[in-house]
C-alpha positions in Angstrom: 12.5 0.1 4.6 15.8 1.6 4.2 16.8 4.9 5.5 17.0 6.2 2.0 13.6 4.8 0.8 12.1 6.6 3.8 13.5 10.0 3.0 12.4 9.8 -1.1 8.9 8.4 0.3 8.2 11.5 2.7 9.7 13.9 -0.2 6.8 11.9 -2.9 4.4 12.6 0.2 5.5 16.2 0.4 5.0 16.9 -3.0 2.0 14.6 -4.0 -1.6 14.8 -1.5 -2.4 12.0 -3.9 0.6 10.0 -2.9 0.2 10.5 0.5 -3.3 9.3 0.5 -2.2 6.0 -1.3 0.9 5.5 0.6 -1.1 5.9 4.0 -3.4 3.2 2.5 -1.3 0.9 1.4 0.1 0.7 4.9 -3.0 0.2 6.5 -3.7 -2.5 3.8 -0.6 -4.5 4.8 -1.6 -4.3 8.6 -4.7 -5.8 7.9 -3.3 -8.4 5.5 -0.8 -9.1 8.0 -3.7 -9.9 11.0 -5.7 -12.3 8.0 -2.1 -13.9 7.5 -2.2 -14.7 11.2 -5.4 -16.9 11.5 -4.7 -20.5 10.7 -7.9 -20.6 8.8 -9.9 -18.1 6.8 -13.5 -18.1 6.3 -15.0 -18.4 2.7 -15.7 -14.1 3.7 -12.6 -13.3 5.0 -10.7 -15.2 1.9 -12.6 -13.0 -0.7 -12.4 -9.8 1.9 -8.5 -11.1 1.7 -8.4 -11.2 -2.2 -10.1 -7.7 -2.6 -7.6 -6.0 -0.2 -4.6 -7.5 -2.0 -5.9 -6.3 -5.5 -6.9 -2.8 -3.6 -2.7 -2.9 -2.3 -1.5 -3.8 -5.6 -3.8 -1.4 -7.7 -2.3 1.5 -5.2 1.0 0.3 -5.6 0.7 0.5 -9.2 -0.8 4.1 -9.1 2.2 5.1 -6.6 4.6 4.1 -9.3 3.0 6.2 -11.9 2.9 9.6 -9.9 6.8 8.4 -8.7 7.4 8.3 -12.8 5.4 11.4 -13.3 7.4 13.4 -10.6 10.8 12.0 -11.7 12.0 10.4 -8.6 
């Protein structure tokens, strides 16, 4: 992320607990996408564990983009 990304992210954090909260789990998301990425092969599990994080990220994504609407930023 870009210097400027970082500074409207912490001001949406500031001003939102509910952005915060969504922001702090999409990063741990993407860590643990990253470390499935990683393997060179996924169990049936971990594919479907895989699937329901990536839908979990996106759906939290989604709902960061609505309160970034709602605040005007």
């Amino acid at each position: 992320m870009e210097g400027q990304e970082l500074v409207q992210i912490q001001q949406l954090c500031d001003k939102s607990p509910r952005f915060r909260r969504l922001f702090e789990e999409h990063q741990i998301l993407e860590k643990q996408l990253l470390a499935l990425d990683q393997k060179a092969f996924l169990t049936p599990e971990e594919e479907l564990e895989r699937k329901k994080m990536q839908k979990l990220k996106l759906a939290g994504k989604d709902e960061m983009m609505r309160i970034c609407r709602d605040l005007g930023e």
